[in-house]
mmCIF file of the N, C-alpha and C atoms, coordinates in Angstrom:
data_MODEL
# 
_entry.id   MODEL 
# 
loop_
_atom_site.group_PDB 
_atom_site.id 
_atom_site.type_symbol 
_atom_site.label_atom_id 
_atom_site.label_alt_id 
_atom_site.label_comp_id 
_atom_site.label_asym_id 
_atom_site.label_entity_id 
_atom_site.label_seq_id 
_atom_site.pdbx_PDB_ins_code 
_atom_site.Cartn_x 
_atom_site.Cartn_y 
_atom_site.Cartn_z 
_atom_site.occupancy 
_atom_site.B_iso_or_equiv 
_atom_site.pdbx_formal_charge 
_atom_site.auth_seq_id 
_atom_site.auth_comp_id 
_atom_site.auth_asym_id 
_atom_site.auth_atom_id 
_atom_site.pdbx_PDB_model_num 
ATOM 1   N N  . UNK A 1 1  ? 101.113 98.363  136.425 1.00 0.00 ? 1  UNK A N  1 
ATOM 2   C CA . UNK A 1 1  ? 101.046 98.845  135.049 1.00 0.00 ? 1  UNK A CA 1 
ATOM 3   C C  . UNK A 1 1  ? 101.793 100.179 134.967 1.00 0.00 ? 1  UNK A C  1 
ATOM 4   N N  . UNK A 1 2  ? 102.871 100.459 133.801 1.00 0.00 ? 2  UNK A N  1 
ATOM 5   C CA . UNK A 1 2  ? 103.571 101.747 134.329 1.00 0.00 ? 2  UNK A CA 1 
ATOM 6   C C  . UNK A 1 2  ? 102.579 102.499 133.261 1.00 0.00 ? 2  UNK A C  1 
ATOM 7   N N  . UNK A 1 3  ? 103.423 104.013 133.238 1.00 0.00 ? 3  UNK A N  1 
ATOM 8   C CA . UNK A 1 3  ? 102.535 105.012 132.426 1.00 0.00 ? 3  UNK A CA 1 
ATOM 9   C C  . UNK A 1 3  ? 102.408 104.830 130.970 1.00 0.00 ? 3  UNK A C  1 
ATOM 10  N N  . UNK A 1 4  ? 103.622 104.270 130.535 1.00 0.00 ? 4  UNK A N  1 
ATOM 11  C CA . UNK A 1 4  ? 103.195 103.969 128.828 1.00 0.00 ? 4  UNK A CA 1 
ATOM 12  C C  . UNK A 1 4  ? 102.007 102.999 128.715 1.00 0.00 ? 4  UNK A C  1 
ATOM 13  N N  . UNK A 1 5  ? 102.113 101.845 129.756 1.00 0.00 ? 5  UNK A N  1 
ATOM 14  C CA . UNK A 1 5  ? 101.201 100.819 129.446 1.00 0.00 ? 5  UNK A CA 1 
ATOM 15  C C  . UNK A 1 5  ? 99.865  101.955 129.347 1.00 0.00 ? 5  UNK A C  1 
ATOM 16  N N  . UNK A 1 6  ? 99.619  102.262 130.533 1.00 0.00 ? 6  UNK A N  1 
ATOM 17  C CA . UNK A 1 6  ? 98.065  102.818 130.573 1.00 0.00 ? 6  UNK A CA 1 
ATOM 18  C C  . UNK A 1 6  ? 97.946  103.984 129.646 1.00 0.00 ? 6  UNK A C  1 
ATOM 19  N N  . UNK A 1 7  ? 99.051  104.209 128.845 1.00 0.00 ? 7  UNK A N  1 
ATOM 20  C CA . UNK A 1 7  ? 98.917  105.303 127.877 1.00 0.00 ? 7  UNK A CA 1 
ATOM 21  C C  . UNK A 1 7  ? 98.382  104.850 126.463 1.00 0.00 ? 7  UNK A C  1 
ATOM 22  N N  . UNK A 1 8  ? 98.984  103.544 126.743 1.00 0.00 ? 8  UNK A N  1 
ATOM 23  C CA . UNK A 1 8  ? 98.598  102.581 125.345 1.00 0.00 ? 8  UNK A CA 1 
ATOM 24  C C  . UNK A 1 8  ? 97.202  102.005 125.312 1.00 0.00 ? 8  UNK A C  1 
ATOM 25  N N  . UNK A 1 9  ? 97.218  101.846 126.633 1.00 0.00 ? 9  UNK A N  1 
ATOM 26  C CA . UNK A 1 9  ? 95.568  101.366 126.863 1.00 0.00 ? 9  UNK A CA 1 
ATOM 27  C C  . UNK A 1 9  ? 94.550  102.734 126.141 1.00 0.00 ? 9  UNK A C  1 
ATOM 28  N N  . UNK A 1 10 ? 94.769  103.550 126.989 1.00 0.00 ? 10 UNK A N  1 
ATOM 29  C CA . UNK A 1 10 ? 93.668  105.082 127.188 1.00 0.00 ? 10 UNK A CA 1 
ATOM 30  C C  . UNK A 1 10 ? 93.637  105.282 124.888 1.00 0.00 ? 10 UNK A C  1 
ATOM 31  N N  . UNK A 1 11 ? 94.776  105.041 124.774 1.00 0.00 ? 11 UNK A N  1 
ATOM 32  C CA . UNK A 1 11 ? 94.960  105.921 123.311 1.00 0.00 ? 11 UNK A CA 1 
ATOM 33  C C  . UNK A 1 11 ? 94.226  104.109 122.437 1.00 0.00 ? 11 UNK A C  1 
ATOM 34  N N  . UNK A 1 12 ? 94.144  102.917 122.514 1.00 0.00 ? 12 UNK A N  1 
ATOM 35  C CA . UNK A 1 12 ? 93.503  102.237 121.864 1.00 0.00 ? 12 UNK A CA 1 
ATOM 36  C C  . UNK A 1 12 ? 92.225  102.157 122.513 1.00 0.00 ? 12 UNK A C  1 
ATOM 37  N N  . UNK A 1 13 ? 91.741  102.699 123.561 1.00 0.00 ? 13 UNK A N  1 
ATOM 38  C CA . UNK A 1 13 ? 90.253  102.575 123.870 1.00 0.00 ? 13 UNK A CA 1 
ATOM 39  C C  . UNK A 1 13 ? 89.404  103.303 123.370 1.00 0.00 ? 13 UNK A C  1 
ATOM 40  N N  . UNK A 1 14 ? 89.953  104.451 122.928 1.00 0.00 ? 14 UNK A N  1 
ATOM 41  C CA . UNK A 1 14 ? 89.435  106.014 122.681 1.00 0.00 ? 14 UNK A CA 1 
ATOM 42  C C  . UNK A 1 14 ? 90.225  106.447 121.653 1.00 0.00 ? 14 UNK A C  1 
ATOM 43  N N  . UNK A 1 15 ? 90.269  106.338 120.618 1.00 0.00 ? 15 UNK A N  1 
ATOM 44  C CA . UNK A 1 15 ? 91.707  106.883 119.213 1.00 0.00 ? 15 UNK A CA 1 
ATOM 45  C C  . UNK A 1 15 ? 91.211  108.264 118.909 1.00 0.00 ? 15 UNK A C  1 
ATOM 46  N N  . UNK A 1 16 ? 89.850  108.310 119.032 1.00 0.00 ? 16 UNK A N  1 
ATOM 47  C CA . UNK A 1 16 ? 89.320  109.596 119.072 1.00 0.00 ? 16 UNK A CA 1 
ATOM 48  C C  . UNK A 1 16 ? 89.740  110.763 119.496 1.00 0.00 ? 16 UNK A C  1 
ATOM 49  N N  . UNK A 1 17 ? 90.383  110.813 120.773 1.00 0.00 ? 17 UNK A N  1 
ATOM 50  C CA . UNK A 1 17 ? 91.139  111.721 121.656 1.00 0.00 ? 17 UNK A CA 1 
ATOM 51  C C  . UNK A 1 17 ? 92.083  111.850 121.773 1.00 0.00 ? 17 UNK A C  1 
ATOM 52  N N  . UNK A 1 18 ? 93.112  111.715 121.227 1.00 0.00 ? 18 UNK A N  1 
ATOM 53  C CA . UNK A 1 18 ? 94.719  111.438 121.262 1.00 0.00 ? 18 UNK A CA 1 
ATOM 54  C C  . UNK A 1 18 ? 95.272  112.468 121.144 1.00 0.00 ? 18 UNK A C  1 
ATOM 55  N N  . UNK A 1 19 ? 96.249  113.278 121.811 1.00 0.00 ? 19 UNK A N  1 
ATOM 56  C CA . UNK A 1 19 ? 96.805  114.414 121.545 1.00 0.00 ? 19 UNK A CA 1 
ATOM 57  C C  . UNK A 1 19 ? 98.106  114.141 120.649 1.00 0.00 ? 19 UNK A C  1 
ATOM 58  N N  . UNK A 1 20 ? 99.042  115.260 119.633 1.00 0.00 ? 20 UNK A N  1 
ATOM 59  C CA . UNK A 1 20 ? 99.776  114.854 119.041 1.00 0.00 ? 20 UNK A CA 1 
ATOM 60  C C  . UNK A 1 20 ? 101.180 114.677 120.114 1.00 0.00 ? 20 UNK A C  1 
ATOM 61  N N  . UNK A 1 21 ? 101.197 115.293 121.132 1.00 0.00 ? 21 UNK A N  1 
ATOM 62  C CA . UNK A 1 21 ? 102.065 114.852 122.095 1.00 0.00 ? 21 UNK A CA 1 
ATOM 63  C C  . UNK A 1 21 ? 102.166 113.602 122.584 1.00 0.00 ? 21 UNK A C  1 
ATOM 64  N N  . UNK A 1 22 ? 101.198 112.959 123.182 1.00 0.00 ? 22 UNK A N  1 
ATOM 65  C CA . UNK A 1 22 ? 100.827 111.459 123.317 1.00 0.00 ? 22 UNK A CA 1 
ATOM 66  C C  . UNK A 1 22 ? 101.748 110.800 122.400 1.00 0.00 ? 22 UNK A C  1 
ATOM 67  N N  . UNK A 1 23 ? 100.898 110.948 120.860 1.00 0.00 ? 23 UNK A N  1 
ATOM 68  C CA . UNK A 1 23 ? 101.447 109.511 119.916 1.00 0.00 ? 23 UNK A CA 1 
ATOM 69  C C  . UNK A 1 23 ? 102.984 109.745 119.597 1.00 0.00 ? 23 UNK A C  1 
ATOM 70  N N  . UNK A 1 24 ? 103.413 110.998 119.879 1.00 0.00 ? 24 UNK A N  1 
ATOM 71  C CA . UNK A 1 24 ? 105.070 111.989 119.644 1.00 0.00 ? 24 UNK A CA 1 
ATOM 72  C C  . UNK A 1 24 ? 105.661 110.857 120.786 1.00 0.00 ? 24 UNK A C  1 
ATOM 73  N N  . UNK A 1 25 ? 105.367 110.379 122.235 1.00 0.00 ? 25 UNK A N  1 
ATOM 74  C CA . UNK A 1 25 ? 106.070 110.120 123.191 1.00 0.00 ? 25 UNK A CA 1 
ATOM 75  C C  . UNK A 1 25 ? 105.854 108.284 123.204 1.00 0.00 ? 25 UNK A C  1 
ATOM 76  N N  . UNK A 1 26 ? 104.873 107.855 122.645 1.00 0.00 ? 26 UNK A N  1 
ATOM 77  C CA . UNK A 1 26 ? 104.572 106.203 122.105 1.00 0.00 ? 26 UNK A CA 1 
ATOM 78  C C  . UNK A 1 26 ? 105.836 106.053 120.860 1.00 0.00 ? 26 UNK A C  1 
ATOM 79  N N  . UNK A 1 27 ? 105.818 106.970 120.039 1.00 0.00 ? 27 UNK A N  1 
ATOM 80  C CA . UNK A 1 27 ? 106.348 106.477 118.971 1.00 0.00 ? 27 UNK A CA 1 
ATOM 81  C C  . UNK A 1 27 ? 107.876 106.791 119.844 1.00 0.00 ? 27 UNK A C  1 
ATOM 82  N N  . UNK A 1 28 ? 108.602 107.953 119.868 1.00 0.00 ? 28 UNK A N  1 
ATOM 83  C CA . UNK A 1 28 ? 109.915 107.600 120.544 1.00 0.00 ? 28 UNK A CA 1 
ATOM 84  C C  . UNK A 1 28 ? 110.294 106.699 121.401 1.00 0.00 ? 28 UNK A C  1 
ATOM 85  N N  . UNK A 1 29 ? 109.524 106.344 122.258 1.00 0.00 ? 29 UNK A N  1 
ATOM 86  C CA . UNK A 1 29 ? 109.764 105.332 123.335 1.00 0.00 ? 29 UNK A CA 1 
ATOM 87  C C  . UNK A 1 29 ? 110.252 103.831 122.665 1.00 0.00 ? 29 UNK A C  1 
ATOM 88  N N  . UNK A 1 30 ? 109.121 103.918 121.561 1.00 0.00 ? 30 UNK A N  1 
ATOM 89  C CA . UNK A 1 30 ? 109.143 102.215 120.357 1.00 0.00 ? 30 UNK A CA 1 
ATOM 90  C C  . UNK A 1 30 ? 110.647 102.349 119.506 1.00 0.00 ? 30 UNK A C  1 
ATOM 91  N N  . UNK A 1 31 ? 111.345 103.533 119.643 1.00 0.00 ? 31 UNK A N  1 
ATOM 92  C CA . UNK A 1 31 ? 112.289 103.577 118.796 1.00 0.00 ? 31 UNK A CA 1 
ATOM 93  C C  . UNK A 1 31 ? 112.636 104.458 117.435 1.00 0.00 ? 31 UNK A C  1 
ATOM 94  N N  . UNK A 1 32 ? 111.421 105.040 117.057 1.00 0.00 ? 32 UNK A N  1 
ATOM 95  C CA . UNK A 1 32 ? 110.929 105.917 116.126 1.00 0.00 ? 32 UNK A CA 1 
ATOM 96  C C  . UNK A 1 32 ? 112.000 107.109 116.353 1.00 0.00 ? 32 UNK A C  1 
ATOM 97  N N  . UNK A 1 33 ? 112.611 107.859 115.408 1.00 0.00 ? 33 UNK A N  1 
ATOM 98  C CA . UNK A 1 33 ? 113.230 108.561 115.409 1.00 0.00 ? 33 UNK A CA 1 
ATOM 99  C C  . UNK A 1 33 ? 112.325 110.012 114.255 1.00 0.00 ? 33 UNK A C  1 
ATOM 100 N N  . UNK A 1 34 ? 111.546 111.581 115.102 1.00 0.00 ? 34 UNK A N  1 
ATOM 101 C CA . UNK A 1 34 ? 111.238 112.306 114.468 1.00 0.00 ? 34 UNK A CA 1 
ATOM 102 C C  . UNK A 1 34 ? 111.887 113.341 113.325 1.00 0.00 ? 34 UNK A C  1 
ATOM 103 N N  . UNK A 1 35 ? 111.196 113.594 112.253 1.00 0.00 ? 35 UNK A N  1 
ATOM 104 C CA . UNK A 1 35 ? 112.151 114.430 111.576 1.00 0.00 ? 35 UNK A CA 1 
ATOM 105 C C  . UNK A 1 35 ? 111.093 115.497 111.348 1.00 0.00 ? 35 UNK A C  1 
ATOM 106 N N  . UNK A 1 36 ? 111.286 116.704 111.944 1.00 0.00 ? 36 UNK A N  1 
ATOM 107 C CA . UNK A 1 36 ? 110.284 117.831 112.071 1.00 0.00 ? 36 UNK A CA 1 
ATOM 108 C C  . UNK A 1 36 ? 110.268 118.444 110.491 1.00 0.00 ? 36 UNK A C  1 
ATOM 109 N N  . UNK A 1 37 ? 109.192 119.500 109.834 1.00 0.00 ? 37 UNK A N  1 
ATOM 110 C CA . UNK A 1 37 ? 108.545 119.382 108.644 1.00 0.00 ? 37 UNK A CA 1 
ATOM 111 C C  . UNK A 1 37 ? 109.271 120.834 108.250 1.00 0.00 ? 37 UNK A C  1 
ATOM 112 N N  . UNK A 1 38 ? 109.369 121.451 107.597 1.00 0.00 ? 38 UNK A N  1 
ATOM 113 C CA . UNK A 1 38 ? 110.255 122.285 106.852 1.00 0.00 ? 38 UNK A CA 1 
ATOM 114 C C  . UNK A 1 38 ? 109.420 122.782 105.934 1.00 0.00 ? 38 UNK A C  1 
ATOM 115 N N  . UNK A 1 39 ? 109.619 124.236 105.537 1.00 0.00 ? 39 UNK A N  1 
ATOM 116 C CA . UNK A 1 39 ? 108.499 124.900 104.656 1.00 0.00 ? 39 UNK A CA 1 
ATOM 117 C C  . UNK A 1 39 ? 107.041 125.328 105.086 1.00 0.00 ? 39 UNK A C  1 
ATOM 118 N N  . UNK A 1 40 ? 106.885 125.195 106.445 1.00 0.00 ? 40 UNK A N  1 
ATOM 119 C CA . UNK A 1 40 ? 105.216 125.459 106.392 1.00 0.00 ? 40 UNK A CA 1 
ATOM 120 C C  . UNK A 1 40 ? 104.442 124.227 106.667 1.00 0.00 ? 40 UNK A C  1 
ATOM 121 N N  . UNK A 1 41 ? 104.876 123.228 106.437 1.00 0.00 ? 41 UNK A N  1 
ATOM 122 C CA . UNK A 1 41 ? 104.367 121.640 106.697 1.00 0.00 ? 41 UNK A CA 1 
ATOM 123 C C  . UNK A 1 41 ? 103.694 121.305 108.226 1.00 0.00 ? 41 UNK A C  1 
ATOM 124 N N  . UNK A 1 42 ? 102.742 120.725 108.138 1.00 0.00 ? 42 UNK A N  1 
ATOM 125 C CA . UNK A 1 42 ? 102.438 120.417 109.666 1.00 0.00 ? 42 UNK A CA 1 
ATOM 126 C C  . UNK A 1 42 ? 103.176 118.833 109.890 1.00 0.00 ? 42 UNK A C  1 
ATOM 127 N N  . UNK A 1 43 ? 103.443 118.476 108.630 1.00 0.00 ? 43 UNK A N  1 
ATOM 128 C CA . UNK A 1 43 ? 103.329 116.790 109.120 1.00 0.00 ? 43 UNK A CA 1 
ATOM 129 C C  . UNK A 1 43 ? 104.890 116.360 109.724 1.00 0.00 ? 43 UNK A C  1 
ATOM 130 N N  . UNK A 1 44 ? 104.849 115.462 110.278 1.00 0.00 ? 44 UNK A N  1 
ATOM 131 C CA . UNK A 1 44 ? 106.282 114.782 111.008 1.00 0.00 ? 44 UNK A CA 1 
ATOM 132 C C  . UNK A 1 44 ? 106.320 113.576 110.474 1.00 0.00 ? 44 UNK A C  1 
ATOM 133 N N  . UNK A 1 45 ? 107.569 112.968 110.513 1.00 0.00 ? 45 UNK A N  1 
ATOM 134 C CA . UNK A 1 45 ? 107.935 111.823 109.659 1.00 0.00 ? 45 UNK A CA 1 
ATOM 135 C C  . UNK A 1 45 ? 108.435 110.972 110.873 1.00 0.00 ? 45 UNK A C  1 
ATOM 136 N N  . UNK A 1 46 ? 108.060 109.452 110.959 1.00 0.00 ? 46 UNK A N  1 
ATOM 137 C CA . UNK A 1 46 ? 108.862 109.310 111.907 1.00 0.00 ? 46 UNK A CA 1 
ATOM 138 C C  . UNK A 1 46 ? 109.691 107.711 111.130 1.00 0.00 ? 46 UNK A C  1 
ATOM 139 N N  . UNK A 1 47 ? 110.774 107.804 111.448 1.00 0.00 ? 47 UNK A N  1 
ATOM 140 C CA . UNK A 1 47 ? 111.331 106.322 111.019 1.00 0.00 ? 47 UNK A CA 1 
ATOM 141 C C  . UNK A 1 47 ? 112.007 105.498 112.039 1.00 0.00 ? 47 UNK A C  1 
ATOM 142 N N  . UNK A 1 48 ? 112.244 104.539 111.717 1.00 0.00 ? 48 UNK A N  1 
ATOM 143 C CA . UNK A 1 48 ? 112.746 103.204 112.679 1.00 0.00 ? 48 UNK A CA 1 
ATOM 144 C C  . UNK A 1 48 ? 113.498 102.061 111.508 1.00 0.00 ? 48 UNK A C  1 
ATOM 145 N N  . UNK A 1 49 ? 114.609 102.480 112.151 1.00 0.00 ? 49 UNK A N  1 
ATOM 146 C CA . UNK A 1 49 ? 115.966 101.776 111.005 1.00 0.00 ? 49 UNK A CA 1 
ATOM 147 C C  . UNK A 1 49 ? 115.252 100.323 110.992 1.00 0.00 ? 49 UNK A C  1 
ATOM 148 N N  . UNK A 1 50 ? 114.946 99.482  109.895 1.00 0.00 ? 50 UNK A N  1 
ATOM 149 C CA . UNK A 1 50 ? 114.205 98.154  109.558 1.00 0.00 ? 50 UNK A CA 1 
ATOM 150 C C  . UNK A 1 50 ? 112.963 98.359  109.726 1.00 0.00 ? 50 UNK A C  1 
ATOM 151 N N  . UNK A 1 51 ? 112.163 99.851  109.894 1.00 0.00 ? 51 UNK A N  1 
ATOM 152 C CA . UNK A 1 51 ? 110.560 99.301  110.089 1.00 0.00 ? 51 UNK A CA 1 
ATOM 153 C C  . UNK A 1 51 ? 110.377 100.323 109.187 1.00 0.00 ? 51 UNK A C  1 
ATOM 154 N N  . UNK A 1 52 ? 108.813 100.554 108.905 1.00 0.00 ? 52 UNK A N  1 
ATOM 155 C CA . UNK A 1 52 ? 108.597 101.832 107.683 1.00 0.00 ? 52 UNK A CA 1 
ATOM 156 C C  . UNK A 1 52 ? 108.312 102.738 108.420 1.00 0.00 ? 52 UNK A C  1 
ATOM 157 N N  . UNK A 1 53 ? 108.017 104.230 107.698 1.00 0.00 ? 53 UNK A N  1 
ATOM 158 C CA . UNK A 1 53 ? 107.746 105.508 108.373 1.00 0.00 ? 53 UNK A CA 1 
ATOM 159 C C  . UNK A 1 53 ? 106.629 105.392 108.766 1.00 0.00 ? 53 UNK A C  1 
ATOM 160 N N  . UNK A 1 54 ? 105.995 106.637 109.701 1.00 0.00 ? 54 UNK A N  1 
ATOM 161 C CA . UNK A 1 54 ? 104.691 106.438 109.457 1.00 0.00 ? 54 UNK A CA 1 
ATOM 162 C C  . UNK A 1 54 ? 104.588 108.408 109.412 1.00 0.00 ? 54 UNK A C  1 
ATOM 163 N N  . UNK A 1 55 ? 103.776 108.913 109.234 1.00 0.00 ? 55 UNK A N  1 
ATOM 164 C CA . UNK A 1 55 ? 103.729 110.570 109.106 1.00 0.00 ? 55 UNK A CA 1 
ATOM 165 C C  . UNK A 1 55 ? 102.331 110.397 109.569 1.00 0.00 ? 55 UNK A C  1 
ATOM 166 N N  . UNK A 1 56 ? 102.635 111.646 110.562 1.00 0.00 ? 56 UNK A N  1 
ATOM 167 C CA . UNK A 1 56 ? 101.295 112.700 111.356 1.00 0.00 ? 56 UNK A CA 1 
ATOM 168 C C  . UNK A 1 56 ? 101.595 113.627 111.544 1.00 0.00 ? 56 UNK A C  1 
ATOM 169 N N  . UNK A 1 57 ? 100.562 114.677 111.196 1.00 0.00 ? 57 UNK A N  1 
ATOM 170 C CA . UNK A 1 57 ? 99.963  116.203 110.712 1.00 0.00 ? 57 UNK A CA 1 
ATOM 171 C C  . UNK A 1 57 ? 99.893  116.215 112.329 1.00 0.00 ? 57 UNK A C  1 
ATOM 172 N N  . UNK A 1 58 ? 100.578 117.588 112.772 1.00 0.00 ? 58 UNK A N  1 
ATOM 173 C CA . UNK A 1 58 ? 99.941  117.442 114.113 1.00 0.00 ? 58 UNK A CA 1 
ATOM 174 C C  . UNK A 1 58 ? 98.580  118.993 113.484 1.00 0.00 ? 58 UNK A C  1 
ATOM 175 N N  . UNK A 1 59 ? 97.645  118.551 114.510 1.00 0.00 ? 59 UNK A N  1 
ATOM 176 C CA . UNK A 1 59 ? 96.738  118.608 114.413 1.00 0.00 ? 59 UNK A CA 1 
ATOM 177 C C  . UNK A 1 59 ? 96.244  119.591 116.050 1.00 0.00 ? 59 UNK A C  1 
ATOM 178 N N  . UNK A 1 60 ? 95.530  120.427 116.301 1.00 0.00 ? 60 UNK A N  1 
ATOM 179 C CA . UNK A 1 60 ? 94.546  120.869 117.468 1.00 0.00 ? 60 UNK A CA 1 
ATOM 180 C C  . UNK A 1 60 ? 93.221  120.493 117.618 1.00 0.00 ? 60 UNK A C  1 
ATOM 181 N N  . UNK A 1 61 ? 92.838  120.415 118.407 1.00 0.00 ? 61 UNK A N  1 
ATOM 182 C CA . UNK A 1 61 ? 93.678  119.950 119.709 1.00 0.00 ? 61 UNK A CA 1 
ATOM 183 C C  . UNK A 1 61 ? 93.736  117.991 119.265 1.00 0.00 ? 61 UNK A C  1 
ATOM 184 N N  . UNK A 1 62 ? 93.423  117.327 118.642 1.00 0.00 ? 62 UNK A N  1 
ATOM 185 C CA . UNK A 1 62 ? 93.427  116.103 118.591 1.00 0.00 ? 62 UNK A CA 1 
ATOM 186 C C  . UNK A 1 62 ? 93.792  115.648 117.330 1.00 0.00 ? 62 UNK A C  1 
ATOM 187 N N  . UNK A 1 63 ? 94.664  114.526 117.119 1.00 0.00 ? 63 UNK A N  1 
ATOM 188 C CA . UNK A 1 63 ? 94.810  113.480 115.851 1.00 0.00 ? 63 UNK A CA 1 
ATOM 189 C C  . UNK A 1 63 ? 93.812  113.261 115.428 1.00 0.00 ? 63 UNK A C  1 
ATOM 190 N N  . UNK A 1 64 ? 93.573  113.118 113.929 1.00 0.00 ? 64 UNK A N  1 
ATOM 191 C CA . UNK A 1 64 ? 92.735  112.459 113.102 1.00 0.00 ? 64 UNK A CA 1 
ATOM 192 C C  . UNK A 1 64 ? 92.740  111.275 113.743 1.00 0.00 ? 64 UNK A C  1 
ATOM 193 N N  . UNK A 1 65 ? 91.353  110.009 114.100 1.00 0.00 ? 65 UNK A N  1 
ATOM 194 C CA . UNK A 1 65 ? 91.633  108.957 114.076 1.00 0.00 ? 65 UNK A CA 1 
ATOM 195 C C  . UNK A 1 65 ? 92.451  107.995 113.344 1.00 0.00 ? 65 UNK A C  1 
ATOM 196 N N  . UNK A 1 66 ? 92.518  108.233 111.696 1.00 0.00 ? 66 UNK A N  1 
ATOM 197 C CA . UNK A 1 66 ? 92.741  107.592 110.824 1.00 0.00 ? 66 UNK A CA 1 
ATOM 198 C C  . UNK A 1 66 ? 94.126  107.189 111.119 1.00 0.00 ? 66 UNK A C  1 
ATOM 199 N N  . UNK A 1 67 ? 95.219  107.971 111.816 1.00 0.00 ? 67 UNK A N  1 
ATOM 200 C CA . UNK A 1 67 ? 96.409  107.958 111.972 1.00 0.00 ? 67 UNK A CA 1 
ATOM 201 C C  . UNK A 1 67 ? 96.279  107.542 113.165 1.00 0.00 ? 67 UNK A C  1 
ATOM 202 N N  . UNK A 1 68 ? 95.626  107.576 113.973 1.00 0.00 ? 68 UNK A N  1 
ATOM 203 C CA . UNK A 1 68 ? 96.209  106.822 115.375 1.00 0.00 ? 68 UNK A CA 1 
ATOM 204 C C  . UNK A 1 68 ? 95.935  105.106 114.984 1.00 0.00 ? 68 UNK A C  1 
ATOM 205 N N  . UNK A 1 69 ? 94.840  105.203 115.145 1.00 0.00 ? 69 UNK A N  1 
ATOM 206 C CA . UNK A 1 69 ? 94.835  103.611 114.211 1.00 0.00 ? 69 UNK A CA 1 
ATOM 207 C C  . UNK A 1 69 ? 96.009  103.005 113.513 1.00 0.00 ? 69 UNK A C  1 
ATOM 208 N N  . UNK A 1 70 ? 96.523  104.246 112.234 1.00 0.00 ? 70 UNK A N  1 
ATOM 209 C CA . UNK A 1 70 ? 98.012  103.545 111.330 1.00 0.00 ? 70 UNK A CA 1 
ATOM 210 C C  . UNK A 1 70 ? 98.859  103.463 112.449 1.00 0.00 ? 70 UNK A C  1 
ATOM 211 N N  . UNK A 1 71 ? 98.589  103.831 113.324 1.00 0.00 ? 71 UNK A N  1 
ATOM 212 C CA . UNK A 1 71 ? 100.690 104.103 114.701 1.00 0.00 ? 71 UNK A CA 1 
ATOM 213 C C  . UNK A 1 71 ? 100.472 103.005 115.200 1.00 0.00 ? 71 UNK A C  1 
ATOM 214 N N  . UNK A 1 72 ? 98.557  102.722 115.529 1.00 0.00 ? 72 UNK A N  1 
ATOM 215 C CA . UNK A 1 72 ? 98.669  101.132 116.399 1.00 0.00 ? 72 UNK A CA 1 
ATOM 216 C C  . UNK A 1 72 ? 98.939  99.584  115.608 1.00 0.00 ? 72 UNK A C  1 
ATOM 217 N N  . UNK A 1 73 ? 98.183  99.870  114.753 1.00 0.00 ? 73 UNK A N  1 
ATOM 218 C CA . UNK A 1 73 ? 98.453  98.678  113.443 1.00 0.00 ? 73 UNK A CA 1 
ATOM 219 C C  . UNK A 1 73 ? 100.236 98.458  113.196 1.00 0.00 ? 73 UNK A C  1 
ATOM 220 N N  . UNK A 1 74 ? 100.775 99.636  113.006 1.00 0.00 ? 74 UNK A N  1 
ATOM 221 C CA . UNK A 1 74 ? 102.149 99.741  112.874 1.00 0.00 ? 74 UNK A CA 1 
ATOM 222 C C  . UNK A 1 74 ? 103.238 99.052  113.825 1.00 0.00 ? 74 UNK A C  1 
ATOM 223 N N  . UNK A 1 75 ? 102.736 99.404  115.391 1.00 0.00 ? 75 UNK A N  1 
ATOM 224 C CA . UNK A 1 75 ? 103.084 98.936  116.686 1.00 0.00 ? 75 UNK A CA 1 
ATOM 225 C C  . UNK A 1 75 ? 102.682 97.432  117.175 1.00 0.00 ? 75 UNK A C  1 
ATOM 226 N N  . UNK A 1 76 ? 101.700 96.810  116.169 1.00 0.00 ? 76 UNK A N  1 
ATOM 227 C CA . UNK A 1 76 ? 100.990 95.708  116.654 1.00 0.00 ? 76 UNK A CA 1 
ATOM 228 C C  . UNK A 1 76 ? 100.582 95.481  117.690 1.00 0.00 ? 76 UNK A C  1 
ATOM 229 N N  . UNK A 1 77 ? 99.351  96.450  117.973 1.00 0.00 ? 77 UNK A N  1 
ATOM 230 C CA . UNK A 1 77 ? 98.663  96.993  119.277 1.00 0.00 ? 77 UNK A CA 1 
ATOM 231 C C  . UNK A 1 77 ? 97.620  96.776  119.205 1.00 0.00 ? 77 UNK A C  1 
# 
């Protein structure tokens, strides 16, 4: 099993705990391309030419669940 696998595992067993670095290095790996936030903004945009965006607030020390959930639903995970 390499490290993304068990990264994918650890982050759908537990969504609770997810750092915004984590779902930053899932989503590039899938193809996601970041566009960092401008003005004061916490949130990041991420897109994938033919798929939709998805945006996360990074957050300390952990993601809202609500959004790790949308990245896995998104990923069909």
């Amino acid at each position: 099993m390499s490290k993304l696998e068990k990264l994918l595992q650890r982050i759908k067993n537990n969504p609770k705990t997810v750092r915004f670095e984590e779902l930053d290095k899932v989503l590039r790996r899938e193809g996601y391309e970041p566009s960092q936030p401008r003005g004061g903004s916490s949130h990041y945009t991420y897109k994938k030419f033919g798929g939709r965006s998805i945006t996360i607030p990074r957050q300390l020390p952990y993601v809202n669940e609500c959004y790790v959930r949308d990245v896995l639903d998104t990923l069909g995970i």
